[in-house]
VEXFIPA-410462 format. One record per residue (C-alpha): x negated, y negated, z negated. Coordinates in steps of 0.1 Angstrom, whole numbers, plus 5000, padded with zeros to 4 digits. Each point is the difference from the previous one (the first is absolute). Layout:
VEXFIPA-410462
<site x="X" y="Y" z="Z"/>
...
//
This chain:
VEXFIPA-410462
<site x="6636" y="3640" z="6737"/>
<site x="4994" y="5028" z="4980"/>
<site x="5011" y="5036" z="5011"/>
<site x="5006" y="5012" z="4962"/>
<site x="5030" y="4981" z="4977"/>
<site x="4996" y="4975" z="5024"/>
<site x="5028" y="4977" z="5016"/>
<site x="5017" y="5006" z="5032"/>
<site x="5000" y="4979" z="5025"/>
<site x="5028" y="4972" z="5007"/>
<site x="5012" y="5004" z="5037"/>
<site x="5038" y="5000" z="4999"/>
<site x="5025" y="4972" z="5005"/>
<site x="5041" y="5000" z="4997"/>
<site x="5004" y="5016" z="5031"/>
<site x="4973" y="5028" z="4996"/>
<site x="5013" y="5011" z="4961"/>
<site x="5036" y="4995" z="5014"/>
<site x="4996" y="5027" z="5032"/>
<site x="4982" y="5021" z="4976"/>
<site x="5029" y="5002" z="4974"/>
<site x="5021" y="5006" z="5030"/>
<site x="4982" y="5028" z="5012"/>
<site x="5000" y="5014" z="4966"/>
<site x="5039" y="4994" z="4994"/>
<site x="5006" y="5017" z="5035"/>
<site x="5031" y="4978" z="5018"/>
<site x="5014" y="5037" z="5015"/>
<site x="5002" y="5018" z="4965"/>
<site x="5033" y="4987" z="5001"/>
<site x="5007" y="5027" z="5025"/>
<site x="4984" y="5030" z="4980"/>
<site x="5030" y="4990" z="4974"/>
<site x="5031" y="4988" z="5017"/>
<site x="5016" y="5034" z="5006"/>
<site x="4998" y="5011" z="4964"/>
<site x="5005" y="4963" z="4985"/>
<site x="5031" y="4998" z="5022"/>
<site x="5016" y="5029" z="4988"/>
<site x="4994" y="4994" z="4964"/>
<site x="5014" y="4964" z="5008"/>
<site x="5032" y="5006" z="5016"/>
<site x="4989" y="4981" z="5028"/>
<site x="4986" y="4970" z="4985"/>
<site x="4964" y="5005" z="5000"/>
<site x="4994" y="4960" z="5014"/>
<site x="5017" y="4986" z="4967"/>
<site x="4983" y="5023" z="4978"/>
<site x="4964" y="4989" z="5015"/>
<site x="5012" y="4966" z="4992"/>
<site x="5007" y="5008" z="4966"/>
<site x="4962" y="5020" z="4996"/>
<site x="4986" y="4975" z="5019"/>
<site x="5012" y="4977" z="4970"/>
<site x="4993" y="5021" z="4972"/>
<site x="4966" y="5007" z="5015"/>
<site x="4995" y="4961" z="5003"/>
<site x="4995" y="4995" z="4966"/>
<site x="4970" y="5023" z="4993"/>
<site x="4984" y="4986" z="5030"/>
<site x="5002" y="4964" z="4983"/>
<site x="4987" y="5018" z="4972"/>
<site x="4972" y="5011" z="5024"/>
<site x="4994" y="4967" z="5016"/>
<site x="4998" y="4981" z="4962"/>
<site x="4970" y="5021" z="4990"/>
<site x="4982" y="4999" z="5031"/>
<site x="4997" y="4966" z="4990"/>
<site x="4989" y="5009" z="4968"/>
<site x="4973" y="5026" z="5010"/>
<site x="4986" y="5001" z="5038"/>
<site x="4983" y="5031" z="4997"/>
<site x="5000" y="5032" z="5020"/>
<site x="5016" y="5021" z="4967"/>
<site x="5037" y="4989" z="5010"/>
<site x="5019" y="5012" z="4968"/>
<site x="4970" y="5016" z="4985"/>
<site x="4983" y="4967" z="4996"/>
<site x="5030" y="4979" z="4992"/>
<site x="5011" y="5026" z="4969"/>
<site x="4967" y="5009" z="4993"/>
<site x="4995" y="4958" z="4990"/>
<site x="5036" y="4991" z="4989"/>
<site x="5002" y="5034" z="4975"/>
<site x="4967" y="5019" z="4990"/>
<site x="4972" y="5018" z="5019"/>
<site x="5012" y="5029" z="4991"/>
<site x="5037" y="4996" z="5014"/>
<site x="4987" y="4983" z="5028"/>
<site x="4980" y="5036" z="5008"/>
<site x="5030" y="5021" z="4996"/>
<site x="5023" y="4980" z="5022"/>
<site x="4966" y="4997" z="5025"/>
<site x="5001" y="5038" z="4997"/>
<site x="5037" y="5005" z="5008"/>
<site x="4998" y="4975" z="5031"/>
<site x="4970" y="5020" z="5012"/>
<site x="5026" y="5032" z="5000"/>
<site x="5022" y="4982" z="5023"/>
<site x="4973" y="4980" z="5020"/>
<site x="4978" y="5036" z="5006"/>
<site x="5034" y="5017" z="5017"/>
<site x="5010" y="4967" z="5020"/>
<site x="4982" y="5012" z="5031"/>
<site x="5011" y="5037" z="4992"/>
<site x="5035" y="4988" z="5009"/>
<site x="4992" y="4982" z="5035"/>
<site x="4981" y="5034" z="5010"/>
<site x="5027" y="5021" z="4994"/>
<site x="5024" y="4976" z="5016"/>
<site x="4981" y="5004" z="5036"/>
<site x="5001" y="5033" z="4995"/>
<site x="5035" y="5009" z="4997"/>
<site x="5003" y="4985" z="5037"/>
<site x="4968" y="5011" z="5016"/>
<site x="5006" y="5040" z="4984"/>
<site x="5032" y="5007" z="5023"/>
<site x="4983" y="4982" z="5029"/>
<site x="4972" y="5025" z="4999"/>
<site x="5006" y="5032" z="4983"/>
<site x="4972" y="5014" z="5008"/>
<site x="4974" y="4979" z="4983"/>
<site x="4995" y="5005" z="4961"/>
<site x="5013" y="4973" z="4972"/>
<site x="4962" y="4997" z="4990"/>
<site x="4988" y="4987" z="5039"/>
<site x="5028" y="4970" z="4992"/>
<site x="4992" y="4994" z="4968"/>
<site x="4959" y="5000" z="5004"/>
<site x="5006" y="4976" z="5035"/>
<site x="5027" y="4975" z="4979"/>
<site x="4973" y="4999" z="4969"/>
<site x="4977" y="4994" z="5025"/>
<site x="5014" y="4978" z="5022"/>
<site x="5008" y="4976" z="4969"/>
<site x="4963" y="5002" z="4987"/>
<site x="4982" y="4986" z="5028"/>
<site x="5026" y="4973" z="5004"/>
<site x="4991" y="4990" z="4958"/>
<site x="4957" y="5008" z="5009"/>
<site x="4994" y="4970" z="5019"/>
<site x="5006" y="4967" z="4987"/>
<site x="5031" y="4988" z="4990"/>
<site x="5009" y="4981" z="5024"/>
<site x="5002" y="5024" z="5026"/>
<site x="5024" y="5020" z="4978"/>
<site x="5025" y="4969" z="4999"/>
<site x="4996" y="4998" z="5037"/>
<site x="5006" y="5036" z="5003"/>
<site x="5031" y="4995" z="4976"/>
<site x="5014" y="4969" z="5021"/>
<site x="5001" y="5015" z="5037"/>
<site x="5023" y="5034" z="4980"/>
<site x="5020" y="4974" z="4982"/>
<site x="5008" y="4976" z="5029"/>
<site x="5010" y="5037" z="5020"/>
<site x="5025" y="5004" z="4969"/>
<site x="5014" y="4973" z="4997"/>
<site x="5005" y="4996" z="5042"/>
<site x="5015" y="5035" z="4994"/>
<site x="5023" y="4991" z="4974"/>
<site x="5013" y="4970" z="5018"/>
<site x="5008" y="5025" z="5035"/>
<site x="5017" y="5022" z="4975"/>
<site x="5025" y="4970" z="4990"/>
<site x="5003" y="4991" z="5027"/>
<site x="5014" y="5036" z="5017"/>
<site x="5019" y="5003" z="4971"/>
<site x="5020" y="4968" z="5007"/>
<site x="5004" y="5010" z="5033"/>
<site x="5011" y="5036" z="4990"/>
<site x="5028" y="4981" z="4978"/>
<site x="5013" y="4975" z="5023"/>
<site x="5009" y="5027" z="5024"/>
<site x="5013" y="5021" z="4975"/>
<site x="5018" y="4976" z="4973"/>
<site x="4993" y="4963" z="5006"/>
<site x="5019" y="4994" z="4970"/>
<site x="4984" y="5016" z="4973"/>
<site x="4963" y="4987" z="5013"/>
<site x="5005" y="4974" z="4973"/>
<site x="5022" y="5013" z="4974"/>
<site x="4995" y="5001" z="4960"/>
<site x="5004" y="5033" z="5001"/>
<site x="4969" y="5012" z="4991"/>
<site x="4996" y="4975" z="4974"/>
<site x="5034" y="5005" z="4978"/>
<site x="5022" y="5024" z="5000"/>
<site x="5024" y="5017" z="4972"/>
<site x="4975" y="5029" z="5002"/>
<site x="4970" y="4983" z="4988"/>
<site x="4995" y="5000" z="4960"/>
<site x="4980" y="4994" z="4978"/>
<site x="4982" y="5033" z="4995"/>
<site x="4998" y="5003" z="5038"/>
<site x="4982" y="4969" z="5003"/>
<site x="4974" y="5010" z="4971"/>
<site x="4999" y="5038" z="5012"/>
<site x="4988" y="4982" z="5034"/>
<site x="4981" y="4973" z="4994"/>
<site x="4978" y="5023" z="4979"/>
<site x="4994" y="5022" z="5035"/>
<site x="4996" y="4972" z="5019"/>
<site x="4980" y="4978" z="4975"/>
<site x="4968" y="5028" z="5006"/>
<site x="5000" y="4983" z="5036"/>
<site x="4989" y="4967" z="4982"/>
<site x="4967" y="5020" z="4981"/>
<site x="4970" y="4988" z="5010"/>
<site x="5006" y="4957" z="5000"/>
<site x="4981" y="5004" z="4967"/>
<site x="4968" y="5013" z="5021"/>
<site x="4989" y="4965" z="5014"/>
<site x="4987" y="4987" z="4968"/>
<site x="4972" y="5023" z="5003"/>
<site x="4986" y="4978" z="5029"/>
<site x="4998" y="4973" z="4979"/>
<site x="4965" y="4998" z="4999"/>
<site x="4999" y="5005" z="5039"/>
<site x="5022" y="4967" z="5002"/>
<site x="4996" y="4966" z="5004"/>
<site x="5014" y="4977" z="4972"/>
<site x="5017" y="5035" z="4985"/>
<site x="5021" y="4982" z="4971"/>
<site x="5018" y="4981" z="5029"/>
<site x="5000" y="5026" z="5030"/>
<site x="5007" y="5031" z="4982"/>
<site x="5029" y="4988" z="4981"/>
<site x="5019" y="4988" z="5029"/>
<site x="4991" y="5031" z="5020"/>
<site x="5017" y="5020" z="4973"/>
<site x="5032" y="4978" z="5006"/>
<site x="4998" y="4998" z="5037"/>
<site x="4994" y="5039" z="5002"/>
<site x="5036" y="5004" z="4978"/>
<site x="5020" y="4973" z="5016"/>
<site x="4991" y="5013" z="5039"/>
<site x="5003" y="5039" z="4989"/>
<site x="5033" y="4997" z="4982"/>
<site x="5016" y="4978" z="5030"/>
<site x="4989" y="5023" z="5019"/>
<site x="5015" y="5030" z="4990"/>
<site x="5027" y="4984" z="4997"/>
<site x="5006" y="4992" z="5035"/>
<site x="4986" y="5029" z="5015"/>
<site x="5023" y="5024" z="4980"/>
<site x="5031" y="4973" z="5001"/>
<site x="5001" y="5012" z="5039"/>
<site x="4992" y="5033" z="4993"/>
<site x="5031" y="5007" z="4978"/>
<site x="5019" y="4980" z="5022"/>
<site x="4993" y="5020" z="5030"/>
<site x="5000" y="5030" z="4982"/>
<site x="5021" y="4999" z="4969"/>
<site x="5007" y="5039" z="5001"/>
<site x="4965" y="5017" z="4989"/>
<site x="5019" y="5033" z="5005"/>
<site x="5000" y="4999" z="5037"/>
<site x="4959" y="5007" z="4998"/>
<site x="4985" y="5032" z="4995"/>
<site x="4979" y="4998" z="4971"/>
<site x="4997" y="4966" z="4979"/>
<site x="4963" y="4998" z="4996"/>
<site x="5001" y="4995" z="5041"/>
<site x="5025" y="4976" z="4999"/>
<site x="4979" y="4972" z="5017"/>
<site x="4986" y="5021" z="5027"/>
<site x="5036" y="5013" z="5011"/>
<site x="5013" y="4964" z="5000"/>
<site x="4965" y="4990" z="5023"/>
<site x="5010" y="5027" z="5020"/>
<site x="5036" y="4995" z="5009"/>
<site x="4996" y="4962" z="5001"/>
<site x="4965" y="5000" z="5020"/>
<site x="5003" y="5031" z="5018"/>
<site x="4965" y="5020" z="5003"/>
<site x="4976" y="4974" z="5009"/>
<site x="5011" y="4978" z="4969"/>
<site x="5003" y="5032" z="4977"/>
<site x="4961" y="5009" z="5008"/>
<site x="4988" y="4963" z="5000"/>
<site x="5018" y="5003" z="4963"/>
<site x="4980" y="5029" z="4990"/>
<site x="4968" y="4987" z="5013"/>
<site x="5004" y="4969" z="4980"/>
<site x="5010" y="5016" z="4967"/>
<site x="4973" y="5020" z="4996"/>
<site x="4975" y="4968" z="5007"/>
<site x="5020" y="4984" z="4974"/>
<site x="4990" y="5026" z="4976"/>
<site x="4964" y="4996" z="5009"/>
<site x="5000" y="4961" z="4994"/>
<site x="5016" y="5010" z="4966"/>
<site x="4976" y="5027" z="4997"/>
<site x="4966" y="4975" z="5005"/>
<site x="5017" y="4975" z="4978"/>
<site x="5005" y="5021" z="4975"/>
<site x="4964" y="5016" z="4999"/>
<site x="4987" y="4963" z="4998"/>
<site x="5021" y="4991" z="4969"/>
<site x="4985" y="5033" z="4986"/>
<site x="4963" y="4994" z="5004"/>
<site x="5008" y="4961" z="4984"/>
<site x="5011" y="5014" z="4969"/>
<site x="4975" y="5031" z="4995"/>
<site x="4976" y="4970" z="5006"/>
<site x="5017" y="4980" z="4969"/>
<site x="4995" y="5028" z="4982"/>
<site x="4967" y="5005" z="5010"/>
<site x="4985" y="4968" z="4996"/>
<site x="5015" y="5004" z="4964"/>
<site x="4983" y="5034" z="4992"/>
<site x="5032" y="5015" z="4989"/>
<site x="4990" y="5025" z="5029"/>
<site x="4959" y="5002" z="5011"/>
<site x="4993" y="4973" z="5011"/>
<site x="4969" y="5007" z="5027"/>
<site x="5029" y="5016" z="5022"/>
<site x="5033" y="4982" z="4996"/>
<site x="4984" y="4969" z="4994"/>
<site x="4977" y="4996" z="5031"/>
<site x="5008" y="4977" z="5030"/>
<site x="4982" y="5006" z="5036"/>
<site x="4975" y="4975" z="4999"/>
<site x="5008" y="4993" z="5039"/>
<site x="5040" y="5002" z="5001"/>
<site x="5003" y="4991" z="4964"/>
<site x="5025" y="5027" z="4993"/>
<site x="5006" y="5026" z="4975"/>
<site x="4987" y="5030" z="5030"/>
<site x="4999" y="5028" z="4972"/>
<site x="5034" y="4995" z="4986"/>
<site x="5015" y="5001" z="5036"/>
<site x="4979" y="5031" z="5013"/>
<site x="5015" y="5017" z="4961"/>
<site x="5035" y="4988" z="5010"/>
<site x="4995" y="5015" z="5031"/>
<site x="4989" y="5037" z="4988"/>
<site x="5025" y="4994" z="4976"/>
<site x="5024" y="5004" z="5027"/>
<site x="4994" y="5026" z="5015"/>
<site x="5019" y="5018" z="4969"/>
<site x="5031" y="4988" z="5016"/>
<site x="5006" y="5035" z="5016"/>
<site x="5008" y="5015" z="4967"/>
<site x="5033" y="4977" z="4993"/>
<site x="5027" y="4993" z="5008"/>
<site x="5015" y="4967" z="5014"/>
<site x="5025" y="4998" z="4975"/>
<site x="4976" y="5007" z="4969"/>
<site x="4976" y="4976" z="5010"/>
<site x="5027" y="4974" z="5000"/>
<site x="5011" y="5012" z="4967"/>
<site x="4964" y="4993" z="4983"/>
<site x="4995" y="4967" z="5012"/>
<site x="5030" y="4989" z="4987"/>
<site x="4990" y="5003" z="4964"/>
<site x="4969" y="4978" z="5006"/>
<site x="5020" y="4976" z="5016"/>
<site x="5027" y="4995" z="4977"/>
<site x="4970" y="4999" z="4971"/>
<site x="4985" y="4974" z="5014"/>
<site x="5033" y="4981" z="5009"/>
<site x="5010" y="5003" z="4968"/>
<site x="4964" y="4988" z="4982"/>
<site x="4999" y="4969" z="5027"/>
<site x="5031" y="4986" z="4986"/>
<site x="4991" y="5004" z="4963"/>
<site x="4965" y="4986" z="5009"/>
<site x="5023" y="4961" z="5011"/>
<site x="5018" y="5007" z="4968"/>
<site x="4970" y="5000" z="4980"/>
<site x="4975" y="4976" z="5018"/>
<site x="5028" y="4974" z="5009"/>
<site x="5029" y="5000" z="4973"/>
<site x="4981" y="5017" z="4967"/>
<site x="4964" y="4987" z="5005"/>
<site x="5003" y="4966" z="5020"/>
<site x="5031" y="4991" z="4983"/>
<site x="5018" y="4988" z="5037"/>
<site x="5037" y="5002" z="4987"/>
<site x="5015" y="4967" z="5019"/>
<site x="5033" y="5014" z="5017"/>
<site x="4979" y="5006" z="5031"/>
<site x="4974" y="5017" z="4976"/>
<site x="5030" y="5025" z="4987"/>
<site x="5014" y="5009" z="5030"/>
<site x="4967" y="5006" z="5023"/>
<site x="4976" y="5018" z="4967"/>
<site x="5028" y="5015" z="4980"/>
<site x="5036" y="5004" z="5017"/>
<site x="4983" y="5012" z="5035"/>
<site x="4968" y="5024" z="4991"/>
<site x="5031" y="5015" z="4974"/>
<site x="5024" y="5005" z="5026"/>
<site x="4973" y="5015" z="5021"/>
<site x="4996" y="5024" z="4975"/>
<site x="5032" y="5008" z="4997"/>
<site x="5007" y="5012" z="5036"/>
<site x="4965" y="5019" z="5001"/>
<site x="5016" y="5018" z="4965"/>
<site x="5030" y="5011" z="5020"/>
<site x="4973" y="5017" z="5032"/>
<site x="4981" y="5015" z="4966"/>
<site x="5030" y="5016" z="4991"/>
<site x="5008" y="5018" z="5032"/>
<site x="4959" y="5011" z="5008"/>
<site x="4996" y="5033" z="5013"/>
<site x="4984" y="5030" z="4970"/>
<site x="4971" y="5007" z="5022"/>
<site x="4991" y="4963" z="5000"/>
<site x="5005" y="4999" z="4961"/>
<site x="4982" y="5033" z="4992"/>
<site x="4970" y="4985" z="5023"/>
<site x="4998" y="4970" z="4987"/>
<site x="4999" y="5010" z="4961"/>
<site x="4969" y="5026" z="5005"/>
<site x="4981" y="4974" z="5020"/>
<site x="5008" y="4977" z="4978"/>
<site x="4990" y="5020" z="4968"/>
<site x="4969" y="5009" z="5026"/>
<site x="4993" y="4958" z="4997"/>
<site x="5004" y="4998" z="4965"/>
<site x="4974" y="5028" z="4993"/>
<site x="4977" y="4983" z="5027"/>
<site x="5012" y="4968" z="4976"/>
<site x="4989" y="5014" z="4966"/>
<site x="4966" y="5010" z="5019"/>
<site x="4992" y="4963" z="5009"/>
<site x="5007" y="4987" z="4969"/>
<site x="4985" y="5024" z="4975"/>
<site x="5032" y="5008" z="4987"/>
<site x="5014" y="4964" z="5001"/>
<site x="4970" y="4985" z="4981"/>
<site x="4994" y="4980" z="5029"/>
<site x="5025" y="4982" z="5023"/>
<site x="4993" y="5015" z="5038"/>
<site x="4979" y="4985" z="5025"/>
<site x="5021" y="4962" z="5009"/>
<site x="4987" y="4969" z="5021"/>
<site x="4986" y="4972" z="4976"/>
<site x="5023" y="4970" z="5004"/>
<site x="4974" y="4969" z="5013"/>
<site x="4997" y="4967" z="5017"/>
<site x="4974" y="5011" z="5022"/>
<site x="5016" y="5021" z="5028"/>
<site x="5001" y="4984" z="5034"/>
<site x="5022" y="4973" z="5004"/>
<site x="5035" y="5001" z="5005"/>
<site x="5018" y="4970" z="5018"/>
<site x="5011" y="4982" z="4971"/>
<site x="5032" y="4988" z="5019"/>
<site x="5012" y="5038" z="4996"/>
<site x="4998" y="4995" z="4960"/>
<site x="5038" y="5006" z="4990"/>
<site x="5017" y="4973" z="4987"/>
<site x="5016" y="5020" z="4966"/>
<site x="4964" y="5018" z="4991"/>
<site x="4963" y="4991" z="5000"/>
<site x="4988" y="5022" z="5025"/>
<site x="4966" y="5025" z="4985"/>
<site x="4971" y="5009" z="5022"/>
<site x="4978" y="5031" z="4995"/>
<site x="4970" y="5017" z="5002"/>
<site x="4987" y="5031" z="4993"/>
<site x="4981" y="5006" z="4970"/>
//
């Protein structure tokens, strides 16, 4: 294999991809945003992570339909960049890159909001160099040993999780039996329409990150089959989820008033249902759920600087090369991780701001990417055809309008200037648009792909570099 532009190596299954998208995901986020989600809910945070865990759904189809399509490393870079132009497909590269680069930036700061009133004494920098760190060496080696890595902190979670149900039943049995299953937090006169939107839109940020697994595609095994149903898997078992897990929580604790401040809201309820031992078990677990997020993340990263390295959109001899042992992108992951260390100069809250605009970019390019490919270009408008290339990539759309509409201004002033910093970097590559920018060649000759995986509605196009 060559160490330059070359290909990376397949080593990943279903259940590899899967616990990697997991990680990435982070089962516990749901506690970083109960308290806040339930007070802007009225109490009825489970039924509006149903209703975001729906909305979500259909931009994950989206998703899942072009992985078919294009089983590279790009993700929605590659997709729009061959469904559009070159040139859009850069831009939209470009903006995912913005929310890709502060991915990790958010599971740093995360740690360190529980580790900094633990021990005073030491500086924000010691945390944030050991985290960067920490997640590094866990990308280095091959990667394998990440998604081993990734598996022991996710079974911990999820083990975790299933304790914290299972105190919280027995906190409401001996406090009101009655109410343990109770529609409560489900309907109520108090839930409307703009309190479902206002939350879905907070708790739809705790879905970010599905998206991310379609840039192992080229680490997979039979990618045009695996990675699409990962994509669905990941949504349906992180959307039940929540939904349980927070259906107890409001049930035991419908009040949100009675805690001290809302961003704690899961630790109090650990606490007073678990007592001490449970409450630091808790902790502990947390913040090695925001590492597994944190390595996941920084893998995802290095995959797509290496799309756009083996491109030449940026050099190529460094975001393009593959360690001709481990077969991975090593200089990407050691940038990533330097990268990082700038994660003392923000705030938790801004970096969660920023990535939002890639996100929603890219959510929103995905599902006009089906449109094109699928309804415009291949002509598939059977009923089934409407409803899975036109009805659901539009509806997508629709609900990721309604989270553009209620983005932060920091994310919005960010994401213009880097942006306008991608379209100058864009005029540059193309000697003022003369030339289309730096694309892979569309070929027969790429390395063949089981051709059971070939979707039924499109003839499926291999690639090569050219």
């Amino acid at each position: 294999m060559n160490s330059e532009a070359g290909g990376l190596k397949r080593s990943l299954g279903f259940f590899s991809v899967f616990i990697l998208g997991i990680g990435l995901l982070v089962p516990t986020s749901a506690f970083f945003v109960y308290g806040i989600a339930a007070g802007i809910t009225n109490g009825h945070v489970p039924a509006v992570y149903a209703f975001a865990a729906i909305a979500i759904f259909f931009t994950v189809l989206s998703y899942a339909k072009m992985s078919k399509v294009f089983p590279r490393a790009g993700s929605a870079y590659t997709y729009v960049q061959q469904t559009f132009h070159s040139n859009t497909g850069f831009l939209v590269g470009w903006t995912t890159l913005f929310d890709y680069l502060f991915l990790p930036f958010t599971y740093v700061l995360s740690v360190t909001i529980y580790l900094e009133p633990l021990f005073p004494q030491v500086p924000l920098w010691v945390w944030v160099v050991a985290i960067m760190l920490t997640m590094t060496l866990a990308n280095v080696f091959n990667v394998k040993v990440a998604v081993s890595f990734t598996t022991l902190l996710i079974i911990v979670q999820l083990i975790t999780i299933a304790i914290f149900i299972a105190l919280l039943i027995k906190y409401q049995l001996t406090q009101d039996p009655a109410q343990l299953f109770s529609f409560q937090a489900f309907y109520s006169s108090t839930l409307t329409w703009p309190t479902l939107l206002s939350g879905a839109v907070i708790l739809a940020y705790t879905f970010i990150g599905f998206d991310a697994v379609s840039t192992l595609a080229e680490e997979t095994h039979n990618p045009t089959k695996t990675i699409p149903k990962v994509m669905i898997s990941l949504a349906v078992f992180i959307g039940i989820l929540y939904v349980i897990l927070t259906y107890f929580m409001q049930s035991a604790f419908p009040n949100i008033s009675v805690f001290a401040s809302p961003d704690g809201a899961a630790f109090e309820i650990a606490q007073q249902i678990g007592g001490i031992l449970f409450s630091s078990l808790f902790l502990g677990v947390v913040i090695a759920s925001c590492l597994v997020g944190g390595i996941s993340a920084q893998m995802s990263i290095s995959r797509l600087l290496f799309a756009m390295g083996r491109d030449n959109v940026i050099p190529r001899k460094i975001f393009g090369y593959l360690h001709p042992k481990s077969g991975i992108p090593i200089y990407n992951i050691l940038l990533i991780g330097a990268l990082g260390m700038n994660a003392v100069f923000l705030t938790l809250d801004q970096v969660a701001s920023i990535i939002s605009f890639g996100a929603y970019t890219a959510f929103t390019f995905v599902n006009l990417c089906v449109i094109k490919h699928y309804f415009i270009e291949n002509k598939t408008r059977s009923w089934k055809g409407i409803i899975f290339h036109l009805v659901f990539p539009l509806i997508g759309i629709l609900f990721i309008a309604a989270m553009w509409f209620n983005i932060s201004r920091i994310a919005l002033i960010l994401g213009v200037v880097w942006v306008s910093c991608g379209f100058v970097m864009l005029i540059f590559l193309t000697n003022g648009f003369k030339k289309p920018a730096p694309t892979l060649a569309m070929d027969k000759k790429e390395e063949e792909l089981d051709s059971s995986s070939l979707s039924a509605d499109t003839t499926q196009p291999k690639m090569n570099l050219t």
